[in-house]
Structure formats: C-alpha cells, structure tokens
SERO-4910 file (N, C-alpha, C, O; in steps of 0.05 Angstrom, whole numbers):
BEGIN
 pado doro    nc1    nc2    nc3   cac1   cac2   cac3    cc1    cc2    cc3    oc1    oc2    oc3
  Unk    A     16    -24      0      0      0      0     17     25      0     11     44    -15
  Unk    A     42     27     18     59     48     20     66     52    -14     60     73    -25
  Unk    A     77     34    -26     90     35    -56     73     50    -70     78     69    -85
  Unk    A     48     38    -65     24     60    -89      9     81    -82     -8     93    -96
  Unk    A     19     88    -48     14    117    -47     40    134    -51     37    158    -48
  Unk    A     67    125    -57     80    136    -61     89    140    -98     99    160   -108
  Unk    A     81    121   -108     77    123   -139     48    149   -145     51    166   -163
  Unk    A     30    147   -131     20    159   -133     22    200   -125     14    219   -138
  Unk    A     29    199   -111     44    224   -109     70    232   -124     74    254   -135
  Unk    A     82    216   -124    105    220   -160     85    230   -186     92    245   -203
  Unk    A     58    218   -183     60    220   -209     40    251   -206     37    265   -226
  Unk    A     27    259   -178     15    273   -186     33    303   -171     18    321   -161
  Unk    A     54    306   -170     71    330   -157     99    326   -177    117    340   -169
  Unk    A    106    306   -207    129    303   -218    143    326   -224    164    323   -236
  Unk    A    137    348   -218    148    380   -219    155    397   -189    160    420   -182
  Unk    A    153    382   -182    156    392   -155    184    408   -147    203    397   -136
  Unk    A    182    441   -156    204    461   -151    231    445   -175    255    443   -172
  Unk    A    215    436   -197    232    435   -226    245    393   -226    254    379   -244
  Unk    A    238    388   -196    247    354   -205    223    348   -215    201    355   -206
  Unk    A    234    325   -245    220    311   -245    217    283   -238    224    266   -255
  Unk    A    210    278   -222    207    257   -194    204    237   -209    218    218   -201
  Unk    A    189    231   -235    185    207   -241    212    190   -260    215    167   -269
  Unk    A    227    212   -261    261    200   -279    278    212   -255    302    207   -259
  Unk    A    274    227   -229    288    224   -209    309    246   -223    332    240   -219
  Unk    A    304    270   -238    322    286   -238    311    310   -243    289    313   -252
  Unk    A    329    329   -236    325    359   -242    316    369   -267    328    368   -288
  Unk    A    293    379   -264    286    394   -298    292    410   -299    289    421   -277
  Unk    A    305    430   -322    313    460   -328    297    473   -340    293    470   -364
  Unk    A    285    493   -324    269    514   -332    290    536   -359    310    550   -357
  Unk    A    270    529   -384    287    551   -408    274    570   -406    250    565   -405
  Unk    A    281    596   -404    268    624   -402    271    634   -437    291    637   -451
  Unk    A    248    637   -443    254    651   -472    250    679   -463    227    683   -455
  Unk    A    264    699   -462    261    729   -455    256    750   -479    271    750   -498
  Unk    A    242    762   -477    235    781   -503    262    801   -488    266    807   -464
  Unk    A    276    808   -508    299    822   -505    292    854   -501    306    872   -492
  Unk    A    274    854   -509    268    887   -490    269    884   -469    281    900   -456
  Unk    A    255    859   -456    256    862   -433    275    853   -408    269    849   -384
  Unk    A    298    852   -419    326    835   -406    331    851   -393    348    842   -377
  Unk    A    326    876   -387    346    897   -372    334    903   -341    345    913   -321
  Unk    A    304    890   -347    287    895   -323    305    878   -300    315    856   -301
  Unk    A    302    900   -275    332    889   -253    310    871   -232    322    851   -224
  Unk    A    284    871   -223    271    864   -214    277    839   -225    291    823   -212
  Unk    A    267    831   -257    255    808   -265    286    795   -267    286    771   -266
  Unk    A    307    805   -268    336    785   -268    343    773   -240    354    751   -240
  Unk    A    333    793   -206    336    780   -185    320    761   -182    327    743   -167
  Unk    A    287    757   -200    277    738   -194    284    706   -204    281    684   -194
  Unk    A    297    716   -233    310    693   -237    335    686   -224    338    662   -220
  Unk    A    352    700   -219    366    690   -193    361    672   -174    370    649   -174
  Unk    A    342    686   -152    335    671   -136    317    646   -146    322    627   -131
  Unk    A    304    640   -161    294    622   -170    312    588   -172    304    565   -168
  Unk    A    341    600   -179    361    586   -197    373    575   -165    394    561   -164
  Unk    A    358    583   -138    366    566   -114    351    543   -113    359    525    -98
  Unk    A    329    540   -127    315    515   -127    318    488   -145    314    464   -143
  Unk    A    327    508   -168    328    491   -191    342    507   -212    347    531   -214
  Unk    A    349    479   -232    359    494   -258    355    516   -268    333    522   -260
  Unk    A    366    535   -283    342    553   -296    364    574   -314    382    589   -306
  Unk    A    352    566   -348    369    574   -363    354    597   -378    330    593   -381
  Unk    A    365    621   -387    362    640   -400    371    638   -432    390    626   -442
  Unk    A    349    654   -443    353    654   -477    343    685   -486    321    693   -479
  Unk    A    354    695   -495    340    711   -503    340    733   -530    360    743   -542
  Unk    A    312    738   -537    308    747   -567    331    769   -576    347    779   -560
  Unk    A    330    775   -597    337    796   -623    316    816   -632    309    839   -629
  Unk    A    308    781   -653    292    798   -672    266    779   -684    262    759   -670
  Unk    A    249    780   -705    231    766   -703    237    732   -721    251    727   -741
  Unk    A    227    720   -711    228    684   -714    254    673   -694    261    649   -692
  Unk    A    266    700   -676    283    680   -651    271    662   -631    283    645   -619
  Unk    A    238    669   -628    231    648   -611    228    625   -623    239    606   -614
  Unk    A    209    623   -651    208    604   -658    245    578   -661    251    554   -661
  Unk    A    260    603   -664    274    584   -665    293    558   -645    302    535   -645
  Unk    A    290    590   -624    291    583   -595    279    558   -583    293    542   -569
  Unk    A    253    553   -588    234    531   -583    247    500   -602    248    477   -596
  Unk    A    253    509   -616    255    489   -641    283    471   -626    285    447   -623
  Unk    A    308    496   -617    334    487   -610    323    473   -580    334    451   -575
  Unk    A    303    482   -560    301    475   -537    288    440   -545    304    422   -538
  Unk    A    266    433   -555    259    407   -555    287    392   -569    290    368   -565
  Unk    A    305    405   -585    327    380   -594    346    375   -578    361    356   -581
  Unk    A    349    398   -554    359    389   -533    349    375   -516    366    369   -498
  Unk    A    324    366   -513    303    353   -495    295    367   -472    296    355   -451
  Unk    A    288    395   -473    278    410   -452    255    409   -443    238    416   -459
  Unk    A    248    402   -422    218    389   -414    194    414   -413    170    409   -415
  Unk    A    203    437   -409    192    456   -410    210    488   -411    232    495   -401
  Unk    A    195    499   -426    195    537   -429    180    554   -416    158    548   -405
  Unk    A    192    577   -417    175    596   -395    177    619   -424    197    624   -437
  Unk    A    152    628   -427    159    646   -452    153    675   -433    133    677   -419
  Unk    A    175    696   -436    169    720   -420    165    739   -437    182    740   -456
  Unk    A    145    758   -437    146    786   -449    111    783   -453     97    770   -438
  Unk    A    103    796   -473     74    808   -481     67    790   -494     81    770   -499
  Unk    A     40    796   -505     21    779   -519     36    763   -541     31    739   -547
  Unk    A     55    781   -555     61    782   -576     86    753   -570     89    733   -585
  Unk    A     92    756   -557    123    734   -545     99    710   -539    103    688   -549
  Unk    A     80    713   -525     57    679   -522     59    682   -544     81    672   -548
  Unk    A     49    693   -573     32    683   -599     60    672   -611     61    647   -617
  Unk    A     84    688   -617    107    671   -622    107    642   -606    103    621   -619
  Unk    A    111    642   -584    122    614   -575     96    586   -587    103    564   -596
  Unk    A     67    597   -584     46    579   -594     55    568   -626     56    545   -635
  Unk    A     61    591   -636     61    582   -662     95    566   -674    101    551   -693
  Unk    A    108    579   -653    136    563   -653    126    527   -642    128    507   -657
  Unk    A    115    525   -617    108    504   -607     87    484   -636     90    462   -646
  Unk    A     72    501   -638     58    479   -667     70    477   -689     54    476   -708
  Unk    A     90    476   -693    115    482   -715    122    450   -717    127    435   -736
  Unk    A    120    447   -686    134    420   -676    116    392   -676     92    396   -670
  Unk    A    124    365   -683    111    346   -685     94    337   -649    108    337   -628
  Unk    A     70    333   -647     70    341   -617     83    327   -596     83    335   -572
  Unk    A     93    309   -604     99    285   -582    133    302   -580    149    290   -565
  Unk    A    146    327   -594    161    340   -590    158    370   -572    176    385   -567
  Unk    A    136    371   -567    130    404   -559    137    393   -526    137    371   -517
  Unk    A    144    418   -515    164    428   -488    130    436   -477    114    445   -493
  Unk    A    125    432   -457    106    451   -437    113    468   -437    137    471   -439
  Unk    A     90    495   -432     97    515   -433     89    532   -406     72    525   -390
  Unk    A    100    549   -406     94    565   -377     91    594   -392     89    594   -416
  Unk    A     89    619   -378     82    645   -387     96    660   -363     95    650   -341
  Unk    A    105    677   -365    115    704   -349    104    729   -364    115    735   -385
  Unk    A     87    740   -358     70    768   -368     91    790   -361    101    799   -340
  Unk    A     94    793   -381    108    819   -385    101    844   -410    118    855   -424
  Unk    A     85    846   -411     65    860   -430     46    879   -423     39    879   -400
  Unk    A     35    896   -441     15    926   -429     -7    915   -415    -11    927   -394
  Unk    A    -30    889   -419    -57    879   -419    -52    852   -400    -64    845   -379
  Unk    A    -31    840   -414    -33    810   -397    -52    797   -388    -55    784   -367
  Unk    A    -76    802   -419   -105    790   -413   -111    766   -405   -126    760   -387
  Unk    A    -92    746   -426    -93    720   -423    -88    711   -393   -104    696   -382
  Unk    A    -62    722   -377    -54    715   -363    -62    727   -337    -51    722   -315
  Unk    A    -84    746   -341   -105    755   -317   -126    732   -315   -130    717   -296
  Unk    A   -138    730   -338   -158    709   -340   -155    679   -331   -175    666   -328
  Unk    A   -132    668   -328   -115    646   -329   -115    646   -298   -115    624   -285
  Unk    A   -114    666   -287    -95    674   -268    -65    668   -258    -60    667   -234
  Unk    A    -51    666   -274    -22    665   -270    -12    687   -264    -17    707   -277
  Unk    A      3    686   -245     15    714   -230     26    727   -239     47    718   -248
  Unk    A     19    762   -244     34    780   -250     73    785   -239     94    788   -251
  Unk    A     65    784   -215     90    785   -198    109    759   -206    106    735   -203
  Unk    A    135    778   -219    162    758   -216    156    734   -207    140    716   -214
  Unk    A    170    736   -193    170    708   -177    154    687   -166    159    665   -157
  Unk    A    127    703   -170    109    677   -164    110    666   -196    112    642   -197
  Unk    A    108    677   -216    100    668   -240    117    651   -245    107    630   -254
  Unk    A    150    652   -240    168    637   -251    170    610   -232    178    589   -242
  Unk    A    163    611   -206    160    596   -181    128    572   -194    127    547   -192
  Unk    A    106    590   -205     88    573   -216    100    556   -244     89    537   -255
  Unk    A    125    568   -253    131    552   -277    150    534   -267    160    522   -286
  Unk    A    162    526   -245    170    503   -232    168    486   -219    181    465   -214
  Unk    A    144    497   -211    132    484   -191     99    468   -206     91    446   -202
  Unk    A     90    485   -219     58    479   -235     59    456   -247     79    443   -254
  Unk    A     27    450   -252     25    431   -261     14    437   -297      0    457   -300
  Unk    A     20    426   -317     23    432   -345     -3    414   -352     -3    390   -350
  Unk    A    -23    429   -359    -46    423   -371    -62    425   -402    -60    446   -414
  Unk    A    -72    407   -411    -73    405   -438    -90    426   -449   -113    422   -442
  Unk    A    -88    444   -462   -100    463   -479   -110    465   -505    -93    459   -522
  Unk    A   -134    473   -515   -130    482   -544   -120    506   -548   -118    524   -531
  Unk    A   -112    508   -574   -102    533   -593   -122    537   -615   -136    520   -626
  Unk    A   -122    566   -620   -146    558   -646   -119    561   -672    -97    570   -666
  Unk    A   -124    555   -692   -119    552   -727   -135    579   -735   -159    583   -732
  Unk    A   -115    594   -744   -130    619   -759   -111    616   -789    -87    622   -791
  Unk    A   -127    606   -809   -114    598   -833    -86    578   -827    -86    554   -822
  Unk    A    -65    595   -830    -38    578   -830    -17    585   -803      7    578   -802
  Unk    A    -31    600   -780    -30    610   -754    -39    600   -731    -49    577   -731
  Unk    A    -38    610   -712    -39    598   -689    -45    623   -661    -26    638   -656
  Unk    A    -59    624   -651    -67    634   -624    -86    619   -597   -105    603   -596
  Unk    A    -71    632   -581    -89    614   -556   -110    632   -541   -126    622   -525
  Unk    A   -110    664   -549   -131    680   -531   -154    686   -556   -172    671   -564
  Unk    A   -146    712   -562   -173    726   -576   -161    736   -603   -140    748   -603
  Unk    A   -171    732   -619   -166    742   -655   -191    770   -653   -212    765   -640
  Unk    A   -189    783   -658   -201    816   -662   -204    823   -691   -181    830   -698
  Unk    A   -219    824   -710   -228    836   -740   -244    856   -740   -263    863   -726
  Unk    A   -227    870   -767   -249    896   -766   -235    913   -749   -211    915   -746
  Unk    A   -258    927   -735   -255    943   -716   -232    943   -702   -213    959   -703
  Unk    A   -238    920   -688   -225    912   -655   -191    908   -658   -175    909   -640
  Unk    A   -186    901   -692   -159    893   -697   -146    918   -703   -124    921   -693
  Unk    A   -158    941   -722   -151    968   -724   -142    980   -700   -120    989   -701
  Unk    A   -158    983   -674   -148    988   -652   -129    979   -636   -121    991   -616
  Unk    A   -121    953   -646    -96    939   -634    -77    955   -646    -66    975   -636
  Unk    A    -75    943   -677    -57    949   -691    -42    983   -695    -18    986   -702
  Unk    A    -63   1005   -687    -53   1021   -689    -49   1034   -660    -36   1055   -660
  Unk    A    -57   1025   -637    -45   1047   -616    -24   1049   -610    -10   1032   -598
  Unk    A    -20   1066   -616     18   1080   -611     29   1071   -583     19   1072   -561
  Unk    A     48   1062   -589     68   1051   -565     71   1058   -538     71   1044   -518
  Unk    A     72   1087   -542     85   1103   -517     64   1107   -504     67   1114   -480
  Unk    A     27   1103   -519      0   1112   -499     -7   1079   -488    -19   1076   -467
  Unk    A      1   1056   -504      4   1035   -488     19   1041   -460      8   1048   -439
  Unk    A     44   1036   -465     58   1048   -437     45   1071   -417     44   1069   -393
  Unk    A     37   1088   -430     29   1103   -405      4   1101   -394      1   1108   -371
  Unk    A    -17   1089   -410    -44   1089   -402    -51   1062   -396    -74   1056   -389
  Unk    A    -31   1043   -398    -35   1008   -397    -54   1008   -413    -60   1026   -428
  Unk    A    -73    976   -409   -102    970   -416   -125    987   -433   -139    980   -451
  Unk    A   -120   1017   -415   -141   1030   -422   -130   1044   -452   -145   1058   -465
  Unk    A   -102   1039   -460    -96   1059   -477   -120   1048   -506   -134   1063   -520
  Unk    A   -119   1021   -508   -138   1008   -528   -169   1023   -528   -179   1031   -549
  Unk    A   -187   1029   -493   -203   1037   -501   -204   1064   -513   -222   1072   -529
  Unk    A   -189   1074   -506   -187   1111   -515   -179   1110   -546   -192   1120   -564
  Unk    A   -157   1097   -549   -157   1096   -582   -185   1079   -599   -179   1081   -623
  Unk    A   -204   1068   -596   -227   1062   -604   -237   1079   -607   -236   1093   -627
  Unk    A   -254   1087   -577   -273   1110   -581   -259   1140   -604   -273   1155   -618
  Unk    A   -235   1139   -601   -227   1156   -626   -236   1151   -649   -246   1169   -664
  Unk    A   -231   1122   -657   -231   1110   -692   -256   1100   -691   -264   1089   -712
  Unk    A   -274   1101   -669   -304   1096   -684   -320   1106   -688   -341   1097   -695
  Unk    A   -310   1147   -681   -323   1160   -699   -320   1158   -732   -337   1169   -746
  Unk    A   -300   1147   -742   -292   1145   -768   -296   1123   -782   -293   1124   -806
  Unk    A   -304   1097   -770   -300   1069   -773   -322   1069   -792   -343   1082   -789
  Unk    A   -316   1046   -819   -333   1041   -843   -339   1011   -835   -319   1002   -824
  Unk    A   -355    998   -837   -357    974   -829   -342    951   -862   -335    959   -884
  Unk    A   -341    928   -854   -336    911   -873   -367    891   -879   -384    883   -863
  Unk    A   -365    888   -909   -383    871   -919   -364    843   -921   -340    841   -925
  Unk    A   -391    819   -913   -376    800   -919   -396    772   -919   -419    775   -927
  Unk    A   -385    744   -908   -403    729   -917   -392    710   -888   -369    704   -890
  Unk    A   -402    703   -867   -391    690   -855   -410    660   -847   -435    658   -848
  Unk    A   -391    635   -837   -414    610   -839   -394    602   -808   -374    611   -797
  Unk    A   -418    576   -802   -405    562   -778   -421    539   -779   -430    527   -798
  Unk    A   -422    535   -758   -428    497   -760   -459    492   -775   -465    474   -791
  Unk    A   -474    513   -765   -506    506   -771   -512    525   -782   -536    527   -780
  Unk    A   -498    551   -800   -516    565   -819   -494    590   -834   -469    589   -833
  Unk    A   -508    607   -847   -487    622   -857   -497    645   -864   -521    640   -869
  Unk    A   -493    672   -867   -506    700   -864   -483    713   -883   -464    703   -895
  Unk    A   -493    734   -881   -483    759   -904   -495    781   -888   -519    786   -886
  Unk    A   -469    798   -877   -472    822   -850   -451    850   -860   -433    849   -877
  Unk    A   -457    865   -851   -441    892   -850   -432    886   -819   -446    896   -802
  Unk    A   -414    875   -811   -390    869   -794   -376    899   -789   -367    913   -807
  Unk    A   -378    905   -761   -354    930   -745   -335    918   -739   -312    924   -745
  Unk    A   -343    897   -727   -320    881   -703   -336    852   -692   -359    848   -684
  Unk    A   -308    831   -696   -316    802   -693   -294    799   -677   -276    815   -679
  Unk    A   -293    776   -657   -281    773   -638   -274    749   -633   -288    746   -613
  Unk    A   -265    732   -634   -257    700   -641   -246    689   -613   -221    687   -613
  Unk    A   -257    683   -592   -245    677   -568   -236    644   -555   -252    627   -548
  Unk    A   -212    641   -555   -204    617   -531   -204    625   -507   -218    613   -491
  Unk    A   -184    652   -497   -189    661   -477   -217    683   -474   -233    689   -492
  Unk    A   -217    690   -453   -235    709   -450   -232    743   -440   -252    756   -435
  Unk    A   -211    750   -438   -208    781   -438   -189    789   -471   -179    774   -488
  Unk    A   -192    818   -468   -174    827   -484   -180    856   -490   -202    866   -488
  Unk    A   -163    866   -496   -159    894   -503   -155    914   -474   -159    939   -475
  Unk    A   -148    900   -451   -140    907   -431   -154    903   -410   -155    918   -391
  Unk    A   -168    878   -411   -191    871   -397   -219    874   -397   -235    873   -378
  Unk    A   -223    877   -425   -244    875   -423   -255    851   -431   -242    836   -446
  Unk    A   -275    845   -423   -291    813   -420   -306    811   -444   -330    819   -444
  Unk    A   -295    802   -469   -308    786   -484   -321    764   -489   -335    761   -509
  Unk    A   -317    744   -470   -318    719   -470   -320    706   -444   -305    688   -440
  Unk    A   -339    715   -424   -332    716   -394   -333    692   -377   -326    688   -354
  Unk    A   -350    670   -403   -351    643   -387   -336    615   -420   -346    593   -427
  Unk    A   -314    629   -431   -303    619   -444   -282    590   -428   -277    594   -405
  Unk    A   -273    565   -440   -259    549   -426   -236    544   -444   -246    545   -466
  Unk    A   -210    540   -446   -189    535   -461   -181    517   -470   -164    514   -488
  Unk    A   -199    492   -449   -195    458   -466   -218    444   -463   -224    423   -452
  Unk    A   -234    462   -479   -267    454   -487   -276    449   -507   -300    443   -509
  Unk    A   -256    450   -531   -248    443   -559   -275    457   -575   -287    445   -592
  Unk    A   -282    487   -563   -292    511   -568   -283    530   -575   -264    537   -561
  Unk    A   -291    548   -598   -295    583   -598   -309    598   -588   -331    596   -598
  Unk    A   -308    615   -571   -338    634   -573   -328    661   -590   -307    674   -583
  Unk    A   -343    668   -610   -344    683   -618   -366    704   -617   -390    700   -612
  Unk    A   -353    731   -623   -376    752   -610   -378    769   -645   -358    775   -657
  Unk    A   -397    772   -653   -398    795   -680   -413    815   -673   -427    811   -652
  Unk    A   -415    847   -689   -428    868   -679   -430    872   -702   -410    867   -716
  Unk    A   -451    882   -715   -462    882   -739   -461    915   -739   -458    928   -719
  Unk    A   -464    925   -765   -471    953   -770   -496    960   -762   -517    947   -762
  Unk    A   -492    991   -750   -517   1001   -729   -516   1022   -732   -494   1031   -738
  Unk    A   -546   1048   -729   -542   1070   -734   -540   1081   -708   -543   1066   -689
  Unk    A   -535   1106   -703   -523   1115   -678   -546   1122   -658   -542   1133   -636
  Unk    A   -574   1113   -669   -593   1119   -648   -597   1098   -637   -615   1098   -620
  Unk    A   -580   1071   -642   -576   1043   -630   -553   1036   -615   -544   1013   -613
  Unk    A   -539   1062   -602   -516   1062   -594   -522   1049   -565   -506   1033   -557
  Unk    A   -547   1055   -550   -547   1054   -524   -553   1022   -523   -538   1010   -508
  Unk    A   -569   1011   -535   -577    991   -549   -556    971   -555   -563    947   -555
  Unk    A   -531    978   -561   -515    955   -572   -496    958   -552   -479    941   -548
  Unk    A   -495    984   -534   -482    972   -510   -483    954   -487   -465    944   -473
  Unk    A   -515    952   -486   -525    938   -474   -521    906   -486   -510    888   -473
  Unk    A   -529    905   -504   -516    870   -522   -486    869   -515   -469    851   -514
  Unk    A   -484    884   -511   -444    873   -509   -439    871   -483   -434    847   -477
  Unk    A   -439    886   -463   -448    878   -441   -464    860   -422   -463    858   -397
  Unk    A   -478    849   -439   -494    826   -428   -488    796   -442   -502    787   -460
  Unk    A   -463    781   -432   -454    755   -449   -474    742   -449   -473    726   -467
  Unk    A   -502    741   -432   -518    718   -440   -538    721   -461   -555    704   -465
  Unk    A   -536    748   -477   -553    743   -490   -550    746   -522   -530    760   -527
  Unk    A   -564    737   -546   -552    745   -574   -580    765   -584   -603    756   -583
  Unk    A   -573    790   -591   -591    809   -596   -592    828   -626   -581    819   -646
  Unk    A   -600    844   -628   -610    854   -660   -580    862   -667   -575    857   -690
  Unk    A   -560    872   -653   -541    879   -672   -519    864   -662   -498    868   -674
  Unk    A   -518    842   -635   -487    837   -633   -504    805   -628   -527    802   -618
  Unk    A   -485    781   -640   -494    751   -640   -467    749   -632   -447    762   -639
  Unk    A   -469    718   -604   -451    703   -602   -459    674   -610   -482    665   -615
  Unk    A   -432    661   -611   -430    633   -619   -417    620   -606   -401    636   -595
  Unk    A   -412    593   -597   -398    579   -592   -397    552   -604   -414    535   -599
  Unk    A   -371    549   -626   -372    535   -639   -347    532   -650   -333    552   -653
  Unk    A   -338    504   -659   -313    482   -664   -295    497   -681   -270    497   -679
  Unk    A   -315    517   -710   -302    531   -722   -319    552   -731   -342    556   -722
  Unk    A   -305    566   -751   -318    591   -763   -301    601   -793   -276    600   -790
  Unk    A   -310    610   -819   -301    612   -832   -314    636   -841   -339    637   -842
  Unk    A   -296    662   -849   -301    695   -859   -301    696   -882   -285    680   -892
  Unk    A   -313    709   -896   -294    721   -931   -308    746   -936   -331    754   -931
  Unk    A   -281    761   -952   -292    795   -958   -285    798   -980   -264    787   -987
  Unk    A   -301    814  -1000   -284    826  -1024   -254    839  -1013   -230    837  -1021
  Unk    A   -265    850   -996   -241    870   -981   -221    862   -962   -233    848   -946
  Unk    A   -197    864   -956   -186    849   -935   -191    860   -909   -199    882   -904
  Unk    A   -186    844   -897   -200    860   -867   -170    854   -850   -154    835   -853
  Unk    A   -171    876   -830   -150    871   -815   -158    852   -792   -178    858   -779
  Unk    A   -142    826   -784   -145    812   -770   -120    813   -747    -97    812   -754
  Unk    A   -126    815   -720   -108    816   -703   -103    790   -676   -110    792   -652
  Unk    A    -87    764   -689    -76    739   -668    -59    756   -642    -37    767   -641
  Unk    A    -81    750   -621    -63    755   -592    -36    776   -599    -13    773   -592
  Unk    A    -51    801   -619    -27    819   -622     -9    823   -645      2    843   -653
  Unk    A    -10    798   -654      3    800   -678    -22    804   -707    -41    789   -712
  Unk    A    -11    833   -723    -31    833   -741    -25    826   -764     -2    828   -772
  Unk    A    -53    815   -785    -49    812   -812    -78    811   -821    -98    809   -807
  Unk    A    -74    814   -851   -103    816   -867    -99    793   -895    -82    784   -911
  Unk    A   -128    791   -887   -139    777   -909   -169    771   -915   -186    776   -899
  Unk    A   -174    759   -944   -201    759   -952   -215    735   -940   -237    736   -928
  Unk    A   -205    719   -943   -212    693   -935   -199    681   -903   -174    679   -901
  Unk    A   -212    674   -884   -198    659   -860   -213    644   -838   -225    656   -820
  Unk    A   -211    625   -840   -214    592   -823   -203    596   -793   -179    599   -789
  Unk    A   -222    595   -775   -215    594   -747   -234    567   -739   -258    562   -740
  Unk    A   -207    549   -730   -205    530   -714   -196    515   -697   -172    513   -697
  Unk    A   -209    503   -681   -206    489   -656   -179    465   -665   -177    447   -681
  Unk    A   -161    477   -644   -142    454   -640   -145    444   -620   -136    458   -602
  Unk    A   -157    415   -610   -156    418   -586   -134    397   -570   -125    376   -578
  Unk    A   -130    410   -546   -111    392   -528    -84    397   -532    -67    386   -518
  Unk    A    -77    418   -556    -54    415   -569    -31    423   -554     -9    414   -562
  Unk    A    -31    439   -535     -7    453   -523    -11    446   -496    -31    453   -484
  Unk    A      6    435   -485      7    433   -448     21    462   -433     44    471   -431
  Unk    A     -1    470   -427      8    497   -413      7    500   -381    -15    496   -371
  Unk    A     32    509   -360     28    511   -348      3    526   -330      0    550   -336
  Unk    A    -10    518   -314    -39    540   -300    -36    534   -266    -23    515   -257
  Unk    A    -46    549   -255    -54    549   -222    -72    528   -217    -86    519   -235
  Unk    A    -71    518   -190    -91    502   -189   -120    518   -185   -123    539   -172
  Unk    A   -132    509   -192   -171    510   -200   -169    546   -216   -181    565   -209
  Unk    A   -149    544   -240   -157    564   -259   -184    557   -269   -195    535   -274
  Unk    A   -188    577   -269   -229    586   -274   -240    582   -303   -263    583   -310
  Unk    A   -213    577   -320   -212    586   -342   -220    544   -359   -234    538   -377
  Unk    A   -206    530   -345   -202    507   -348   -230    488   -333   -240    494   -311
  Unk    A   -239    464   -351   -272    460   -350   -263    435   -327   -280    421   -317
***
C-alpha cells in the first residue's frame, strides 16, 4: 500500500520546484526572454533567486522568428519545459513556434506576463508578480489546452477583426505604456467615430449569413484589449470558440448595442454570439485581423479548434479550465 501511495504522489507532484520525480532528476526551466525586456533588474533578481531551487536557463530574443527558433533548438535538446516572458506578442510567437513541432516534440509551456494587458494571463490567473510566475513555472502543473488555427497560424486567446484589430494594430506605443489596458479603449472610441464597417459572408457549423461586420471577436481566452470581458464564461480545453460579431448600427442604437455587449448571456438585434468548433469569414475586401497581437489581413480565413494541443502551465482550479 505504502508503494502506491508513493507512486501515486510521483506521479501527481512530478514538478515539484523543477524535479522531475518520475526520472528522479532535475528539470531546467528555459526562459525565452523578449529582449526588451532583459534589462528589467527586478525580473533578473527573480531569476536568480529562482536558480536556488532549480535549474534555470536563460535565452533571449533579437529579432523576429528568434523564438520560434529558440523553441525548435530547446525540444532538440530535450527541454521538458519553457517559460515564454514578455507580451502577448512573445505567447503568440512561442504557440506558433510550439505547433511548428511534431506534438509528441513540444516542451510545456509556462508564461511570465510581461506586457501592457496581460489579458490571457489575468484570466488564467497566472501571477503578474516575478517570482510567483516563474515559481508557478517550476513548480505547476502543465495542462492540456486548445489553440485555435486561424488559416496557417496559431493563437491561444482572442483574434479581433475589423474594428477591434484596427485598434490593436494602431495604438501607438508610448500611450500603451502610459495608459496600460485602457490605452486600447481611448484609441477606439477615437476611430469609431470614423470606422466604415466591412461587408462579408460568414458561416459556422449550422448556418451562414451575409452582415455589415464593425467588429468580430474569435475567443479561446476570455479578456482582451486590456480587460475587457469578451468571452466571460469561455474554457481553453473545451475544444470551443466563442465568438462575439457586432453588426452595422445607426447611432440611435448606440445605447442599445451597449447593452448586447455587455450582457454575455444574451444574442440580440445587432451583436450575436457563438460557440462553436469553427468559423469561416470572406470579404471582397481584406480586413484587418489581429492573433493575440500580432496583425495581418486577409479575404478569406478559417478559425479553428485545436484541441488539447499545447500543455500549458496554469494554477490550481484556474477558472478558465472546464
């Protein structure tokens, strides 16, 4: 009886402060660091002290495709897990570096938020603070996730079209920094006095419409644009989308479609949600589409459910996980 309560606690603590108990050796935590952010003196003592418990190796970026490559060199070394540090933009690299890889090759992944919003990783709740985050990436337990498939891409939170991706894509740097979160809402309410909607044709599992589209919202996670709740009872390995659309509206329906957006439970005259495996867009026009930050356009694009695909580290009883 002693043997199989002790097999049994190996197998359910095998991370315990970076051993892995079940091969009886030390795992090395790889830090992928977004290289802006190497200089932060806080986040270098925390890896310090960290490196009293356990292994813990540093990598860090340039310029763009160093993570992916980073990831690629870490599984041929057999690294059991990564900690990807920096903003949205450094998770959507490492996801799409990580599905690059055959899966029975992908590294678990952990997160260190280091970014303006750190939606995903509010929602998740993985700790803002240093050292607990990097402490949860040695200690946590790595849980199976989906990613969605956006054409030939990859994200794990929220894709933004239209509208919602214009406002990513263009708020200037320096009002990120100073305004955090909220800098996204203030640059909106700017660009939607000006905003032209997109025509287009969109389908999903059980039907298909033709809408004057502002803004579509493609959710795994459930915040974004600095917290705000898109998706408020969304799960990440439910091998689901929820998606949110807001249709073209005249401005005497303003009060009216705030109320639909604000209320997740319900689908109303100008904003419909979905939850569903996939979803497929097309426009004469390209529309700007924005993955967890990273932007691009096109006419045509396929969002779907990967599911299970990435083992990500999470807290115990994240809210986010079914």
């Amino acid at each position: 009886m002693w043997i199989s309560l002790y097999v049994q606690a190996v197998t359910q603590n095998k991370h315990l402060y970076g051993r892995d108990l079940t091969l009886n050796k030390i795992m090395t935590l790889r830090i992928i660091l977004n290289g802006k952010k190497a200089s932060i003196e806080p986040l270098r003592s925390a890896i310090i002290s960290a490196r009293e418990h356990a292994p813990v190796d540093v990598r860090v970026t340039w310029e763009g495709g160093d993570v992916e490559r980073l990831i690629k060199e870490a599984s041929a070394e057999g690294c059991a897990r990564i900690l990807a540090a920096g903003g949205d933009g450094t998770a959507n690299e490492a996801v799409n570096g990580l599905m690059a890889l055959p899966e029975a090759q992908r590294p678990e992944l952990a997160l260190l938020p280091l970014g303006t919003a750190n939606d995903f990783a509010t929602a998740c709740e993985i700790p803002l603070e240093f050292d607990a985050a990097i402490k949860l990436a040695q200690q946590g337990k790595a849980i199976a996730i989906d990613c969605i498939k956006a054409n030939e891409r990859y994200f794990i939170n929220v894709a933004s079209a239209g509208f919602g991706a214009q406002v990513t894509s263009t708020t200037p740097v320096a009002l990120k920094n100073f305004l955090g979160g909220g800098a996204y809402t203030l640059t909106g309410i700017i660009q939607a006095l000006n905003f032209i909607p997109y025509s287009g044709v969109f389908r999903l599992t059980d039907h298909e419409e033709e809408s004057d589209i502002i803004l579509g919202a493609i959710c795994n996670g459930r915040m974004a644009g600095g917290g705000q709740q898109l998706a408020p009872h969304a799960l990440i390995n439910d091998g689901l989308l929820e998606a949110m659309v807001i249709r073209h509206f005249p401005i005497e329906a303003l009060n009216q479609v705030v109320n639909e957006v604000l209320d997740p439970s319900i689908t109303g005259t100008y904003v419909s949600r979905y939850s569903v495996p996939w979803l497929e867009a097309t426009s004469e026009n390209e529309i700007p589409i924005n993955l967890d930050g990273e932007p691009f356009r096109s006419k045509n694009i396929r969002f779907e459910v990967i599911p299970e695909s990435i083992n990500l580290v999470l807290p115990e009883n994240s809210p986010v996980i079914s």
